[in-house]
C-alpha positions as CSV (number, residue, x, y, z in Angstrom):
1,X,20.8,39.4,-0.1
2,X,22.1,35.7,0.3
3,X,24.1,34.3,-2.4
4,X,22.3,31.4,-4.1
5,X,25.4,30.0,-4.5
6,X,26.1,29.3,-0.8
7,X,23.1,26.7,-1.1
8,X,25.1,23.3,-1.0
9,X,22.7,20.2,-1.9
10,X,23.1,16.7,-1.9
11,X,22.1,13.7,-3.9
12,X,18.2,12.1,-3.2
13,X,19.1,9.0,-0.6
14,X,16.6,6.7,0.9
15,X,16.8,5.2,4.3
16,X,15.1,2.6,5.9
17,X,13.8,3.7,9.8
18,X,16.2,0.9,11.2
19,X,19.7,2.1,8.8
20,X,20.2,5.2,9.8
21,X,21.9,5.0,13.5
22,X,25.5,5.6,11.9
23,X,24.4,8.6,10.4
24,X,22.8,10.7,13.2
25,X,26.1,12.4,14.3
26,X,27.8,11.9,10.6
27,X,30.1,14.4,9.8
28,X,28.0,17.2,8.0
29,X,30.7,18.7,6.2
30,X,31.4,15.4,4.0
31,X,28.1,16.9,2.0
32,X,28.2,15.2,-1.9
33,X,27.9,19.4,-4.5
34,X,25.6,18.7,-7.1
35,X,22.8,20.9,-8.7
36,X,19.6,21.5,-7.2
37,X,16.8,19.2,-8.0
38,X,13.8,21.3,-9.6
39,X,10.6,19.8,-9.5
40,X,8.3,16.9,-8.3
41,X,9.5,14.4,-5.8
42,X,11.8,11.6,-7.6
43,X,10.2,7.7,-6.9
44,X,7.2,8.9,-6.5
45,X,5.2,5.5,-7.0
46,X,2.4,4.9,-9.0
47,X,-1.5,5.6,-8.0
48,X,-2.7,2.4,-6.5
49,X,-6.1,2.1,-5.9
50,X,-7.2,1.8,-2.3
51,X,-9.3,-1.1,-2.4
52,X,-6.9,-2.8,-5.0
53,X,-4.4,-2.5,-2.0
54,X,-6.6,-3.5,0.7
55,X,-7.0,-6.8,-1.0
56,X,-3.6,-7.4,-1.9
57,X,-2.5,-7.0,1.3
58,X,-4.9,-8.9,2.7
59,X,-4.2,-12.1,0.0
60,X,-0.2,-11.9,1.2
61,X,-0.9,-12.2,4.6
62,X,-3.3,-15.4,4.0
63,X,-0.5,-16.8,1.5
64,X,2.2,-15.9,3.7
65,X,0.5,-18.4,6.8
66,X,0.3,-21.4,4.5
67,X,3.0,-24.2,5.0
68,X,3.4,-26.8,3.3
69,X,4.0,-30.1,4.9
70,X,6.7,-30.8,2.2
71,X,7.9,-29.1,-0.8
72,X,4.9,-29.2,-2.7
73,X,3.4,-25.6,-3.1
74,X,4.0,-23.8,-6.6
75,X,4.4,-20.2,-7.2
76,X,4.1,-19.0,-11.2
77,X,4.8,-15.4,-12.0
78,X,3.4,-14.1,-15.4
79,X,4.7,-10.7,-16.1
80,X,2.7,-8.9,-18.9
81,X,3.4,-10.3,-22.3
82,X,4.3,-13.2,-21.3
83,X,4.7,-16.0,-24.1
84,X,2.0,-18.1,-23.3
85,X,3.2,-21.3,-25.0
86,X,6.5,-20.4,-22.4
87,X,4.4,-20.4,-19.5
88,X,2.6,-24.0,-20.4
89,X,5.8,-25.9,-21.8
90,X,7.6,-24.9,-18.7
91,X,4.6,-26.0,-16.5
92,X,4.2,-29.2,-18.8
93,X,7.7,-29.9,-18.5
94,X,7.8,-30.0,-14.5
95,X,5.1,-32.5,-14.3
96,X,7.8,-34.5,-16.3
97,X,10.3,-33.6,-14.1
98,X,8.0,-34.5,-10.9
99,X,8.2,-38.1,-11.8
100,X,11.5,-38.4,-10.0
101,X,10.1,-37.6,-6.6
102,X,10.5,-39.9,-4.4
103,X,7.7,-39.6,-2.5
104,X,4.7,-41.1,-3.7
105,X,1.7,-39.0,-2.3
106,X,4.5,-35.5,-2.6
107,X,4.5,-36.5,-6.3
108,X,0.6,-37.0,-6.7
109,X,0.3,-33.2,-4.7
110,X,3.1,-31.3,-7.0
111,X,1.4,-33.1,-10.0
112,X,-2.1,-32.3,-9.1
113,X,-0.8,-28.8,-8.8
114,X,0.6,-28.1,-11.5
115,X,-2.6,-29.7,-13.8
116,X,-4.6,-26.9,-11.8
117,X,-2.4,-24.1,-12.8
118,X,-2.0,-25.3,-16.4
119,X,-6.8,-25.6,-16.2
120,X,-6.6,-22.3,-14.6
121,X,-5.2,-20.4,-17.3
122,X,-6.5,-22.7,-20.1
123,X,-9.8,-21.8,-18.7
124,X,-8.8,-17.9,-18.6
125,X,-7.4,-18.6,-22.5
126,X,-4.5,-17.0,-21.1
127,X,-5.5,-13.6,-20.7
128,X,-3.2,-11.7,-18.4
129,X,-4.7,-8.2,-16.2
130,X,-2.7,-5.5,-17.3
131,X,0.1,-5.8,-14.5
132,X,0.4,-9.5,-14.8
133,X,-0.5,-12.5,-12.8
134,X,0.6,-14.9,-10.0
135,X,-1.0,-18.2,-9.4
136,X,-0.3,-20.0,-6.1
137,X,-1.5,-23.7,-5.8
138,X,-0.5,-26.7,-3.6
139,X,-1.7,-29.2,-1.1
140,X,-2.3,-27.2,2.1
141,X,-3.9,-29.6,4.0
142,X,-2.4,-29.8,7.8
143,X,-2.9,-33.5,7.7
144,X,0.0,-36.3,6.7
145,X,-1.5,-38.3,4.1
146,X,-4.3,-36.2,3.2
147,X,-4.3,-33.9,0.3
148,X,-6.3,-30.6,-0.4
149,X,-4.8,-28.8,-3.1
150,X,-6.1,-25.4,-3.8
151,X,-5.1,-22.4,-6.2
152,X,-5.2,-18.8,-5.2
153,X,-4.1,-16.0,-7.9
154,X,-3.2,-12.6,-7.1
155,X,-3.6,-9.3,-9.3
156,X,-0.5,-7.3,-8.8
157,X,-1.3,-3.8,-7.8
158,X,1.9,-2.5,-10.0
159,X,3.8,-4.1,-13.3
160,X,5.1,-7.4,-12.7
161,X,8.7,-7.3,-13.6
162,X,9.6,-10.6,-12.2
163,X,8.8,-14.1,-14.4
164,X,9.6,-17.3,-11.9
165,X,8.4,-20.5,-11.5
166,X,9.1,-21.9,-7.4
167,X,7.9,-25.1,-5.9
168,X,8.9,-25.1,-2.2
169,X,7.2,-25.3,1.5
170,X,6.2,-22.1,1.2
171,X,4.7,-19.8,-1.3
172,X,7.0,-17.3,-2.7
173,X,5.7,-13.7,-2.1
174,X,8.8,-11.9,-1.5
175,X,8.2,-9.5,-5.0
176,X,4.7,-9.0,-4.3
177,X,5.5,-7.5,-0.9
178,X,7.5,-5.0,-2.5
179,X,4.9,-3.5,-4.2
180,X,2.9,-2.7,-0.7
181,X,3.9,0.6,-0.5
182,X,1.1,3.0,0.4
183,X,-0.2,5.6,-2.6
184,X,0.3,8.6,-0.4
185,X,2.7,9.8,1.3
186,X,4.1,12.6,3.9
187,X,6.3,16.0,3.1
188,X,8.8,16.4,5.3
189,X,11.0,19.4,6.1
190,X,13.4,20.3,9.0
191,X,14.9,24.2,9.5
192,X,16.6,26.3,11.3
193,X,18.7,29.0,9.9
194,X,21.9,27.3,8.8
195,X,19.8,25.0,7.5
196,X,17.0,22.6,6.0
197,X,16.6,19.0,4.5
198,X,13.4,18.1,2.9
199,X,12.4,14.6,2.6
200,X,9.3,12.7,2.1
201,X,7.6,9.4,4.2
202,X,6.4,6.5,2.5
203,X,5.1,3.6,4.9
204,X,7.9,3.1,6.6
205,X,10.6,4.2,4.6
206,X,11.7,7.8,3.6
207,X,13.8,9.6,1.0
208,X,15.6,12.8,1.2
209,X,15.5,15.0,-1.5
210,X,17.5,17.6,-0.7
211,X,19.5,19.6,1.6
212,X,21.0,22.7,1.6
213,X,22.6,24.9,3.9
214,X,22.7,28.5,4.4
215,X,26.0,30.1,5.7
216,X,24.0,32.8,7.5
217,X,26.7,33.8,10.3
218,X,26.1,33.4,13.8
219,X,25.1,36.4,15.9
220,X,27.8,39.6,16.5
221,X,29.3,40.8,19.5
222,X,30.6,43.9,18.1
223,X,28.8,47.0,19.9
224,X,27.6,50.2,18.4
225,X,26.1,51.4,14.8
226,X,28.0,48.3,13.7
227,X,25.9,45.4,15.5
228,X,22.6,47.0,14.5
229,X,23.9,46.7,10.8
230,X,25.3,43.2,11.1
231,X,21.7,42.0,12.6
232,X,20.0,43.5,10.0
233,X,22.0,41.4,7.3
234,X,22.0,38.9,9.3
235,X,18.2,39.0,9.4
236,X,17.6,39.9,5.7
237,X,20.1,36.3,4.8
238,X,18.3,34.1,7.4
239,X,14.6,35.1,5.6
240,X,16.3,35.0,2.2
241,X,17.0,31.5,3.0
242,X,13.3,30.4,4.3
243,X,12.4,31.9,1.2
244,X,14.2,29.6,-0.9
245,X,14.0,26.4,1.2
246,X,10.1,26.9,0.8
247,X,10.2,27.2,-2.8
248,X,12.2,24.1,-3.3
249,X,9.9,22.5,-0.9
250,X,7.2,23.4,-2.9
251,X,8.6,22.7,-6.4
252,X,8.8,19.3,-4.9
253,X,5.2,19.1,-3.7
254,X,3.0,21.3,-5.7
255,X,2.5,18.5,-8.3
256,X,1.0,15.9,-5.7
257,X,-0.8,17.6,-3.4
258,X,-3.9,15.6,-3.7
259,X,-1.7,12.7,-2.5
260,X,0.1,14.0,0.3
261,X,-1.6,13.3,3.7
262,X,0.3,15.5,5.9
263,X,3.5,17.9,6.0
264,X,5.3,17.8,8.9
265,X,7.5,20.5,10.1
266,X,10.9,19.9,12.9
267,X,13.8,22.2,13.8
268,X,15.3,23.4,17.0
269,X,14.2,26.1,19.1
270,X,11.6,28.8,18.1
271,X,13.4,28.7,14.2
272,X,10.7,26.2,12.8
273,X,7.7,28.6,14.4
274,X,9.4,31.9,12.5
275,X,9.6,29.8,9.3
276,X,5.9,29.0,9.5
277,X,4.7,32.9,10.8
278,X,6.4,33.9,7.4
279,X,3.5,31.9,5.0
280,X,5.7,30.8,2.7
281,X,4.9,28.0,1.8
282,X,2.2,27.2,-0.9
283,X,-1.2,27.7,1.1
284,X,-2.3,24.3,0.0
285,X,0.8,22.6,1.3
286,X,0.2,25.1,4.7
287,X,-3.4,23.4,5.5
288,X,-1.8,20.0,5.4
289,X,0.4,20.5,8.2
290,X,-0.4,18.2,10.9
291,X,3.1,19.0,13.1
292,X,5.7,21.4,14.0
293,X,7.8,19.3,15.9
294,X,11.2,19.7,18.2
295,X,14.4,18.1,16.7
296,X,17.9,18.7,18.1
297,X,18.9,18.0,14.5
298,X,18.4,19.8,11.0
299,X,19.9,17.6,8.6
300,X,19.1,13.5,7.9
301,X,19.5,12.6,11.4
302,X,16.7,15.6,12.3
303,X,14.5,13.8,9.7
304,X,15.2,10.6,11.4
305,X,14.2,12.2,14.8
306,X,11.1,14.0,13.1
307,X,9.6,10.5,11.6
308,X,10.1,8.9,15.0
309,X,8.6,11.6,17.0
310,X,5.5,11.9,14.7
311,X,4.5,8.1,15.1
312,X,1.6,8.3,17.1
313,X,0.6,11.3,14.7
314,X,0.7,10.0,11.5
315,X,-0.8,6.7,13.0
316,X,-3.8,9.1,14.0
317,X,-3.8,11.0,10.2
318,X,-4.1,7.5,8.5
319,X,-7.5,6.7,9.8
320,X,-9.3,9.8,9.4
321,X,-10.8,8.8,6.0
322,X,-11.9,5.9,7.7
323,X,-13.5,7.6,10.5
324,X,-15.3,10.2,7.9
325,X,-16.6,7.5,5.6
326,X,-18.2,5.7,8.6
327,X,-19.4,8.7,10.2
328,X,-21.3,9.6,7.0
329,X,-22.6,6.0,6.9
330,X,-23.9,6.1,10.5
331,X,-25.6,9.2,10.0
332,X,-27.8,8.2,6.8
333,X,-28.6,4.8,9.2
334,X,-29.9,7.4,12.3
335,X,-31.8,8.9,10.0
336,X,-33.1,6.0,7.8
337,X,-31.4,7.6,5.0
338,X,-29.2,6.5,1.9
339,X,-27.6,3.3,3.6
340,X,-28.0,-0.2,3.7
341,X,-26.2,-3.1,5.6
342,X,-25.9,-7.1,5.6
343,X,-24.9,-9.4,3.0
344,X,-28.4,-9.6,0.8
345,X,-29.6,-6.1,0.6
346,X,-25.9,-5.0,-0.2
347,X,-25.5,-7.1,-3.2
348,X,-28.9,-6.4,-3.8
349,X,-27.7,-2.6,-3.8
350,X,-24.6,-3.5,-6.3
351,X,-27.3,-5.5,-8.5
352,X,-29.1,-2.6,-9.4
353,X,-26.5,-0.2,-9.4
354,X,-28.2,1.9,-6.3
355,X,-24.9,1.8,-4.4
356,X,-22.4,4.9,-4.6
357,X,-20.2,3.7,-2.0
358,X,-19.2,0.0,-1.0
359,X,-18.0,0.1,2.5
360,X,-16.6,-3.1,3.8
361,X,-14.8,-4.4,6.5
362,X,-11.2,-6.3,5.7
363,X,-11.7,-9.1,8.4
364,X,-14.8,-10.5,7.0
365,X,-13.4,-14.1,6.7
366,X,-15.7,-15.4,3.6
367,X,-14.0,-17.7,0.7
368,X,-15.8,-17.3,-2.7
369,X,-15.6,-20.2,-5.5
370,X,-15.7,-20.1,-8.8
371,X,-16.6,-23.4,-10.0
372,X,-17.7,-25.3,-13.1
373,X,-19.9,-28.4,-13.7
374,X,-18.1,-30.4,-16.8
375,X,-21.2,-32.6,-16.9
376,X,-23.6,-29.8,-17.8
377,X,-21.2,-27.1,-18.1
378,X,-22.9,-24.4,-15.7
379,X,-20.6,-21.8,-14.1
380,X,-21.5,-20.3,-11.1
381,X,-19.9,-19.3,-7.6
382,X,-20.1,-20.6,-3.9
383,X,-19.8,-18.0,-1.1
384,X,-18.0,-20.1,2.2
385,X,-19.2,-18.3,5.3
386,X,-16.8,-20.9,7.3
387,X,-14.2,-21.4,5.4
388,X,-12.0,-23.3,8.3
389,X,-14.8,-26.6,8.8
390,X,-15.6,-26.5,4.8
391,X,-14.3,-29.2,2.4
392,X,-13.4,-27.9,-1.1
393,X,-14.3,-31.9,-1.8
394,X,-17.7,-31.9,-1.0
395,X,-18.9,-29.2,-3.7
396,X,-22.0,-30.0,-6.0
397,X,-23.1,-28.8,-8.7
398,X,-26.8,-27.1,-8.4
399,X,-28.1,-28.4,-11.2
400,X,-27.3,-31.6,-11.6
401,X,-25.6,-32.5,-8.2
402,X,-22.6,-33.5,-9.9
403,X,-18.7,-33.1,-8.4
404,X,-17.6,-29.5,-9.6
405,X,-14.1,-28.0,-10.8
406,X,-12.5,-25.1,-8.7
407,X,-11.4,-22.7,-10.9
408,X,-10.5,-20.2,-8.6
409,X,-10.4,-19.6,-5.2
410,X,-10.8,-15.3,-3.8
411,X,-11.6,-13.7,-0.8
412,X,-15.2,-12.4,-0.2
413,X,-13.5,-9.0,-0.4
414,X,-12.1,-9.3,-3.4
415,X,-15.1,-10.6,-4.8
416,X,-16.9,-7.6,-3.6
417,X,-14.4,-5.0,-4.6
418,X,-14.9,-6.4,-8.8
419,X,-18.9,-6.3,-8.2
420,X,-18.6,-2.8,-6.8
421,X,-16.3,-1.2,-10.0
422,X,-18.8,-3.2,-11.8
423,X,-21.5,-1.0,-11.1
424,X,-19.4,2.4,-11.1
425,X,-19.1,2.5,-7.1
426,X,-16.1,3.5,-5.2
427,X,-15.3,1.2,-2.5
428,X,-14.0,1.9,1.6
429,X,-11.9,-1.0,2.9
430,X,-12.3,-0.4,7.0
431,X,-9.8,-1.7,9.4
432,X,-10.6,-2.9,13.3
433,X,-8.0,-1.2,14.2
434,X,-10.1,1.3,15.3
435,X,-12.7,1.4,18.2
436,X,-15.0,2.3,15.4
437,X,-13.9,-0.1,13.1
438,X,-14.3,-2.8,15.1
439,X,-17.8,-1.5,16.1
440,X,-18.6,-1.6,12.3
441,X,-18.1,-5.2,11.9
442,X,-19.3,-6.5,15.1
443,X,-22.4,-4.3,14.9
444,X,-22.6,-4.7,10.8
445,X,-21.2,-7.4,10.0
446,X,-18.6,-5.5,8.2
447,X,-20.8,-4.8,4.8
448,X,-22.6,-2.0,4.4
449,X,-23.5,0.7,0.9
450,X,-23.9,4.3,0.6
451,X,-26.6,4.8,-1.7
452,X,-27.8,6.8,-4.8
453,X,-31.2,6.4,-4.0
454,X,-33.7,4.6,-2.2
455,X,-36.7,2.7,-3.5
């Protein structure tokens, strides 16, 4: 029976894909002794809805394109709890301070942004979503001379932990990417029979959580009764050792199944296939392998090699949800079943709560305003189907025809996603990355509904 003590572990690390080159032939006896970690995976990261992320992600990448012809776009941060009489003297205070610009018409455009921001949350009395807020605005026209100042705001999809205030050429996003890290993630083990590091894959980073080795000695060359012996031990230790690498493994995992997307398994030689005939790890864990995989190495280098040999396979594993949801969809359509596409009989379908499913594509272009008469005080929205030829300037009121107040400026998607939780449907945000992706919003136009019934 193997010793438990011989199990040598080190510390949780995490790596990005690109740091790790030094490492790969690393002298493994320079191993950092500390106990075992029992349990669930450390830095796990908090459940982030799908659609929420689809949205953010899509809101940096528009933010991160915008330029500003001088240093007049402004970035405001509002952790939760923010003092709100902090937030407006500070803003109140830099339209003081923008009186020393120089330039005439970059003075008018920082001014004129910062009175939007300080409307903007007037308007909202100040109330904050539950991870904070951060409001972008600025002149973004392309134009010298001309100004078009707009405001975006984005919903963080974790606690904001940053408060800043920036006014630069560019917006300032660099916190907000942070948080882009996907929900789910991969578990990741490498073995042979000296030993096993188990780690797990988060977009493009990963973290080990543990290695250990076993000490199981290399084969005898001592003939007779002897050798026969020896093998056996030497058998009985190397099993032993799978034994306890796969509990540890799934202490780790047990706890998040529902959130891993795939377990990958790497060692050299025939090792890795004799760990998996043994079933011993957790049979939920088991039915979410998606690779055993070669690897000269065993310890973070072997993780290393296992990630970058697994690219195309993980790439594939991401979109099967995708592929499933949009199957389903196609089928109800063949068979003039529970589905529905285009724009009106969707948010028809949302209206009445008849929708069970929101499936929308994440490169439908679309700008929504929110906007507000002050002359007869109606509210309403404005959906821009061509956002690039459309002047912000130009909007009327439909009541009285009067000039209108932006409020706020959000995607079509993101206007969608709130009308869908609205009703109590879940929501599908499809990529065109996929040939069937991209068939769903040229053939679709990108919107389409499961339903709960017909009528």
């Amino acid at each position: 029976m193997l010793n438990p003590k011989l199990l040598k572990i080190t510390k949780p690390k995490i790596y990005t894909l690109g740091s790790l080159n030094t490492l790969l032939l690393g002298d493994r006896n320079k191993r950092e002794k500390d106990d075992f970690m029992a349990g669930a995976p450390h830095h796990v990261l908090e459940e982030v809805n799908e659609a929420d992320m689809a949205v953010f992600k899509k809101k940096l990448k528009m933010l991160e394109a915008i330029k500003g012809r001088h240093t007049e776009l402004i970035t405001q941060y509002i952790p939760p709890g923010t003092d709100r009489s902090t937030v407006m003297n500070t803003l109140s205070e830099e339209i003081n301070q923008s009186g020393n610009i120089k330039s005439p018409s970059t003075r008018k455009n920082v001014q004129g942004a910062l009175r939007k921001i300080i409307g903007f949350l007037k308007n909202i009395n100040f109330k904050l979503p539950p991870t904070g807020l951060v409001v972008f605005a600025g002149n973004i026209s392309e134009s010298e001379g001309r100004s078009d100042i707009r405001l975006f705001t984005v919903t963080p999809v974790r606690p904001l932990k940053v408060k800043l205030y920036w006014c630069d050429s560019a917006f300032h996003i660099d916190h907000l990417k942070e948080m882009m890290a996907p929900n789910d993630f991969y578990a990741i083990m490498v073995i042979d029979k000296n030993e096993a590091t188990v780690g797990q894959l988060v977009g493009k980073k990963y973290e080990i959580l543990g290695h250990f080795t076993s000490m199981v000695p290399g084969k005898s060359r001592a003939g007779g009764q002897s050798s026969q012996r020896f093998e056996r031990l030497r058998e009985e230790a190397m099993q032993d050792f799978f034994k306890k690498s796969a509990e540890k493994f799934n202490s780790y995992f047990e706890p998040y199944i529902p959130r891993i997307r795939g377990v990958l398994i790497g060692g050299p030689g025939m090792t890795k296939n004799y760990f998996m005939e043994k079933k011993v790890l957790h049979h939920e864990l088991e039915k979410r392998v998606i690779g055993v995989i070669d690897t000269a190495y065993t310890d973070e280098g072997g993780v290393r090699e296992l990630v970058q040999k697994s690219q195309e396979l993980l790439k594939d594993s991401e979109l099967v949800k995708e592929r499933q949801i949009l199957d389903k969809f196609l089928g109800e359509v063949a068979r003039d079943g529970l589905a529905t596409y285009g724009q009106a009989e969707v948010e028809k379908a949302l209206e009445d709560k008849r929708a069970s499913v929101l499936i929308i594509s994440e490169d439908i272009p679309w700008i929504v305003f929110r906007k507000f008469c002050e002359h007869c005080e109606n509210a309403e929205i404005e959906i821009v189907k061509e956002p690039e030829t459309f002047e912000e300037s130009k909007m009327r009121c439909t009541k009285c025809d009067s000039r209108v107040e932006t409020l706020e400026e959000i995607s079509y998607l993101d206007y969608m996603i709130d009308r869908a939780k609205e009703c109590g449907a879940t929501v599908r945000v499809i990529s065109t990355e996929t040939n069937e992706g991209k068939q769903f919003f040229e053939g679709f136009g990108g919107l389409a509904a499961l339903l709960r019934y017909k009528v």
